[in-house]
N, C-alpha and C positions, 0 to 999 in steps of 0.2 A: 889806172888800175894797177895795184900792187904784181908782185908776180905772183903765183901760185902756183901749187901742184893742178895739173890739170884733171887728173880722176879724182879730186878735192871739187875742182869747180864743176867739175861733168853731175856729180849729186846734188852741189849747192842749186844748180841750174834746173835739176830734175824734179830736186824737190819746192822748190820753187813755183815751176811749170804746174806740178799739182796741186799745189795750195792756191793759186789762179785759176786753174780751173775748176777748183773744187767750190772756189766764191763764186766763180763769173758762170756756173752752169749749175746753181739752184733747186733742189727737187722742193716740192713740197713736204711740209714734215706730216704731212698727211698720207703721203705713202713712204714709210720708215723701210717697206721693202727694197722697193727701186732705189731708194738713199744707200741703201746696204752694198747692192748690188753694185751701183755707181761707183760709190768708193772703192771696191774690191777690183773691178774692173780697173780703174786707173790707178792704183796701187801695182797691178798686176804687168802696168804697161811699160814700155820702156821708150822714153818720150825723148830721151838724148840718146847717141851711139856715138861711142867712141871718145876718145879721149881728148880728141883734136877741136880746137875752135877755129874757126875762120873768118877774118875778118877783110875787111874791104880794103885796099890798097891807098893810101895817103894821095890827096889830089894833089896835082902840080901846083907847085907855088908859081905866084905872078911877082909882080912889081908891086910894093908896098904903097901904102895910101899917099905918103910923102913924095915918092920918086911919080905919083900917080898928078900928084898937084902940081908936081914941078912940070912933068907934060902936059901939064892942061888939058889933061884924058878927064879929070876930075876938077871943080869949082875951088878954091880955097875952103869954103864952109864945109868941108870935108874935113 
């Protein structure tokens, strides 16, 4: 991922969030009111906080697959 300004991606992400759930939780168009409501409701919510993303810390790297066949930890068909 490129860099970006982060209160740029905190919207991208938000708005995002609600157009996923505005697909993935459906009303019927048979009640246009609760569709209303819905929307206004999730419009009205605030689904990201804050500016900060957090992400998960990179795992340890091991021993590559090469240095892994030369220990015969791993088959050559590797």
């Amino acid at each position: 991922m490129s860099d970006r300004n982060t209160r740029c991606f905190r919207g991208d992400l938000g708005r995002t969030g609600r157009r996923y759930l505005a697909t993935k939780l459906t009303i019927s168009p048979r009640l246009p009111e609760l569709g209303r409501i819905f929307q206004n409701l999730l419009r009205e919510e605030e689904l990201v906080r804050g500016p900060c993303v957090e992400t998960l810390p990179d795992f340890e790297k091991g021993a590559s697959l090469a240095k892994l066949v030369a220990e015969e930890a791993l088959s050559k068909p590797w």
